[in-house]
C-alpha positions as CSV (number, residue, x, y, z in Angstrom):
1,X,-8.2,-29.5,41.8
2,X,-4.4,-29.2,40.5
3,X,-1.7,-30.4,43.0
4,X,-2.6,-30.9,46.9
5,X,-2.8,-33.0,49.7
6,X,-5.4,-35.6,50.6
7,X,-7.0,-38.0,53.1
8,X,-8.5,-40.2,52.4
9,X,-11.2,-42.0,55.3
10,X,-11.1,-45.6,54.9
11,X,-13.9,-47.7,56.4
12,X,-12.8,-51.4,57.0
13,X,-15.7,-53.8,57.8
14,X,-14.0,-56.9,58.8
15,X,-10.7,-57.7,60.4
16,X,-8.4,-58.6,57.6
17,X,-4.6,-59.9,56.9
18,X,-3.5,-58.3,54.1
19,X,-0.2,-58.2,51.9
20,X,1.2,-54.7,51.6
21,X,3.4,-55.2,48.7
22,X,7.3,-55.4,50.0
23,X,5.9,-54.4,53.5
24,X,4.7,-57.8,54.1
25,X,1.6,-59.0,55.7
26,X,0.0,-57.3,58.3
27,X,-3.8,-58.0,60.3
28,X,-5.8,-54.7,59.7
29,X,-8.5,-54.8,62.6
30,X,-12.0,-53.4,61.7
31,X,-12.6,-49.7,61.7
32,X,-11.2,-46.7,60.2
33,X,-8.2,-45.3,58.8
34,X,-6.8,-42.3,58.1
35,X,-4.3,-42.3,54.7
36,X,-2.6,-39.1,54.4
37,X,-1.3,-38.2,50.6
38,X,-0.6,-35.7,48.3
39,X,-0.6,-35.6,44.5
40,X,1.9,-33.1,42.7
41,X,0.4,-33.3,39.1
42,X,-3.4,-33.6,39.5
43,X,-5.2,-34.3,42.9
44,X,-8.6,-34.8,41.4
45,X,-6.9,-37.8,39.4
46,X,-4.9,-39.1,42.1
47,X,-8.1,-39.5,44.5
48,X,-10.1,-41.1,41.6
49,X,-7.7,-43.7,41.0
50,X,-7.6,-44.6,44.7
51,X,-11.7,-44.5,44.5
52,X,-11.6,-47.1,41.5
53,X,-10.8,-50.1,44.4
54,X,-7.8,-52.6,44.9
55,X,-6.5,-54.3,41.7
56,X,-8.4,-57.8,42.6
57,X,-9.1,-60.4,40.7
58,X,-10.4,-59.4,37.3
59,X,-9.2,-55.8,37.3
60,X,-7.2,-53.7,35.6
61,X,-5.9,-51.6,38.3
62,X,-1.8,-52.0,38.6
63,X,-1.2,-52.3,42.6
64,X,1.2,-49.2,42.4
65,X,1.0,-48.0,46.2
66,X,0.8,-49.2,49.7
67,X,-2.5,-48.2,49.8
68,X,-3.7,-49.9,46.6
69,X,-3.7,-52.9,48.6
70,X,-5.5,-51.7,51.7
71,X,-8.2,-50.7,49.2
72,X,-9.2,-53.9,47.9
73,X,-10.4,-54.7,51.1
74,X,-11.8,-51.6,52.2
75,X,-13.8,-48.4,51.1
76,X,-12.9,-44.7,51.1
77,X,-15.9,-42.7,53.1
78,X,-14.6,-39.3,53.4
79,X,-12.2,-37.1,51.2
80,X,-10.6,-34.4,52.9
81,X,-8.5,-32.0,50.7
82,X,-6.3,-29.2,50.1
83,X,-4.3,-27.1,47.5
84,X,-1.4,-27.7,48.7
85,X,1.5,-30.0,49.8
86,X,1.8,-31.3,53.8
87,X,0.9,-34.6,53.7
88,X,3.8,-35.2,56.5
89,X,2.5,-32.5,58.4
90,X,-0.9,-34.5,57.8
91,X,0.2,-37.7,59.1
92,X,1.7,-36.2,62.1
93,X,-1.6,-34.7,62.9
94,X,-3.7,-37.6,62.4
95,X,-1.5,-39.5,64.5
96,X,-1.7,-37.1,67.8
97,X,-5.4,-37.3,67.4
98,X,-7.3,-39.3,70.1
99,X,-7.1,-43.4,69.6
100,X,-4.9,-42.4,66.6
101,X,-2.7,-46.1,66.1
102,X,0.3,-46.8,64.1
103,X,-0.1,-50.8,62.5
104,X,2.1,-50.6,59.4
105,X,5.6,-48.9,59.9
106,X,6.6,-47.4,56.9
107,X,3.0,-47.3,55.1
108,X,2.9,-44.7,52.4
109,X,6.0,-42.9,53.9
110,X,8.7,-44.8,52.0
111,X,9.6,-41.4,50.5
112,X,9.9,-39.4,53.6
113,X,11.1,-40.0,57.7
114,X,7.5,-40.1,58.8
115,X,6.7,-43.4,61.2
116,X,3.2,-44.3,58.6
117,X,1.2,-42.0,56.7
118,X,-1.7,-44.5,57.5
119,X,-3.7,-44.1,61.1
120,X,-5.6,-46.5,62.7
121,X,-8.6,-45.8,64.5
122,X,-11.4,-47.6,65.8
123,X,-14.3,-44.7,65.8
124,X,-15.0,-42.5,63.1
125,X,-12.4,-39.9,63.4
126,X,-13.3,-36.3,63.9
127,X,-12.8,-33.6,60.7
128,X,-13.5,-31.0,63.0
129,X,-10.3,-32.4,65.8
130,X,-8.3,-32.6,62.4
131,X,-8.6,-29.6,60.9
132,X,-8.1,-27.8,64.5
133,X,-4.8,-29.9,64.9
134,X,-3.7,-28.7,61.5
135,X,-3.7,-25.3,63.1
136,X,-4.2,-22.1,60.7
137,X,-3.3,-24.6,57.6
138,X,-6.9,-26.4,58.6
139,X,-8.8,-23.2,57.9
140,X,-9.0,-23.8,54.3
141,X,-9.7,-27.8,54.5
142,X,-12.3,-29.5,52.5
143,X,-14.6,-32.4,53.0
144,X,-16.4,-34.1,49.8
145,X,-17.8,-37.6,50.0
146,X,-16.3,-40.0,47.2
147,X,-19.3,-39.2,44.9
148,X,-18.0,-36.0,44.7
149,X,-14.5,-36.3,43.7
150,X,-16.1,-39.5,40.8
151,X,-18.4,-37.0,39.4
């Protein structure tokens, strides 16, 4: 996996309030997220960073990202990927999906106009509804579980 986009499928088990860096603090409710991304100089890299965890106490990991600090609280279930680079058009689509919720304004999308390139929702959401809403892009969409992209 070179460059690409990526989502990851975050599973949170509790409600939690959580600092988001310079965001502030916002109350995550329990259930699962969708965090658009993309990663220009090694995808397979960028994803096993984001599988290592948050950067709590005792380790290593630098909070670099917005979603650095979602991840300490939360785990990654799902990876859905492609070689290329749309992760706005990948937010947008998550965020037309069915009980798709914006929480955090401004989540992962500092570099860009998007609203959040994190979703909110409180069901597993669908890879199938995903890939459909990303149109003839979706066609070549993969779906590994996190053992995969650690391996």
């Amino acid at each position: 996996m070179e460059k690409g986009t990526y989502a990851l499928i975050i599973s949170l088990e509790m409600e939690a309030s959580i600092a988001v860096g310079k965001l502030g603090r916002f109350t995550f409710p329990k259930g699962y997220y969708i965090y658009a991304g993309s990663a220009l100089g090694g995808l397979r890299q960028r994803v096993q960073r984001h599988l290592r965890g948050g950067g709590g106490e005792g380790s290593t990991k630098k909070l670099r990202w917005h979603i650095d600090y979602l991840l300490q609280h939360a785990k990654v279930v799902e990876v859905w990927y492609i070689e290329d680079s749309r992760e706005c058009l990948w937010a947008s689509t998550a965020r037309e999906m069915p009980q798709g919720q914006i929480l955090v304004p401004g989540f992962g999308s500092s570099d860009c106009r998007c609203p959040s390139h994190l979703i909110y929702f409180p069901h597993l959401p669908s890879f199938v509804l995903f890939q459909k809403g990303l149109g003839e892009k979706g066609q070549n969409l993969l779906r590994v579980l996190p053992d995969y992209i650690q391996g």
